[in-house]
N, C-alpha and C positions, 0 to 999 in steps of 0.2 A: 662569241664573246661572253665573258662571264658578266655575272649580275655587279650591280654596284651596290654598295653600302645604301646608298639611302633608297633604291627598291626594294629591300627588308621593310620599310615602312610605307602607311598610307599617304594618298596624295595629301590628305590633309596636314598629316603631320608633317610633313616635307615644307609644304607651304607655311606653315605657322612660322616653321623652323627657319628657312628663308627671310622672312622678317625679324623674327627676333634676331638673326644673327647681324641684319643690317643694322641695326639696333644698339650694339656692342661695341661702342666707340663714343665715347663723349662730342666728340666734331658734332657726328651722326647725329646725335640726340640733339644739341646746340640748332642744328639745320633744321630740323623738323618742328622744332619749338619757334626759332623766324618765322620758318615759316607758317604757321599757326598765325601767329601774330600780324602779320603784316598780306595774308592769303596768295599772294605773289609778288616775284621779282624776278629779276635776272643773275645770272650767277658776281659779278660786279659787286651787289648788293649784299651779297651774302662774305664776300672776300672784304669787305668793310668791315663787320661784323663780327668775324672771328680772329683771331690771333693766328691763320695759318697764311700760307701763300697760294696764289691764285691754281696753281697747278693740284696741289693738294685738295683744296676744296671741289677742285670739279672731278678727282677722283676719289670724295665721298659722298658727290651728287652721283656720280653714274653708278656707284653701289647700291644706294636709296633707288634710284630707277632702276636698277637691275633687280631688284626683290620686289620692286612693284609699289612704293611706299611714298614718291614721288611720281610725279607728272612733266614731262616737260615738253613745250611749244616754241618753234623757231621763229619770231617776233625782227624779223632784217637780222641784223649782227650779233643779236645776241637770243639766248634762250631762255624763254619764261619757264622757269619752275612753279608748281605748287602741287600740295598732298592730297593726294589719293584715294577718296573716302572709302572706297570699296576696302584697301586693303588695312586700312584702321580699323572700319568695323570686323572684318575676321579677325583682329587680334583683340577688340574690344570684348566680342562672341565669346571667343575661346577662352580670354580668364572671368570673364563673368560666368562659364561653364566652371570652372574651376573650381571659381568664389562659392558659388553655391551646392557643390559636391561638398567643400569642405565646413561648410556651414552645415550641412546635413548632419556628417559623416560627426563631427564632434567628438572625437575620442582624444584620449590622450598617449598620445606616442612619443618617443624620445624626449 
């Protein structure tokens, strides 16, 4: 079987990549900032909160858990969400590596 497109790249990048791309949806971002604020709930909680329907939003919770950016725990009927510290600080990590490349680097381009 041939190689895939994102084996050309490292695991890191793959994984940064991964998140950011869960990322790339206002719902998405909406859920993660809840959740922030309130450390957890159930998904109910979250279908209150946004202007989508309940089917939608648990198919951009299981995106969030699929990139690793959520948590979730089965609590009787429903399931406890909340975020993921491990995979915030990899993405904290990574533009603060950035930040300070570009703070270095200081040149003027385009």
């Amino acid at each position: 079987m041939g190689a895939t497109k994102t084996d050309h790249f490292t695991d890191k990048q793959n994984a940064i990549a991964t998140l950011t791309k869960a990322l790339g949806h206002p719902a998405r971002i909406a859920i993660i900032e809840y959740l922030m604020k309130i450390e957890k709930c159930i998904c109910g909680d979250i279908v209150n909160e946004l202007p989508l329907s309940q089917p939608t939003v648990s198919q951009h919770l299981k995106e969030l858990k699929n990139a690793g950016l959520i948590k979730g725990n089965i609590e009787g009927n429903s399931i406890c969400y909340c975020i993921d510290e491990k995979a915030i600080e990899k993405m904290q990590s990574y533009f603060a590596n950035i930040s300070s490349k570009l703070e270095k680097k200081k040149t003027d381009c385009c």
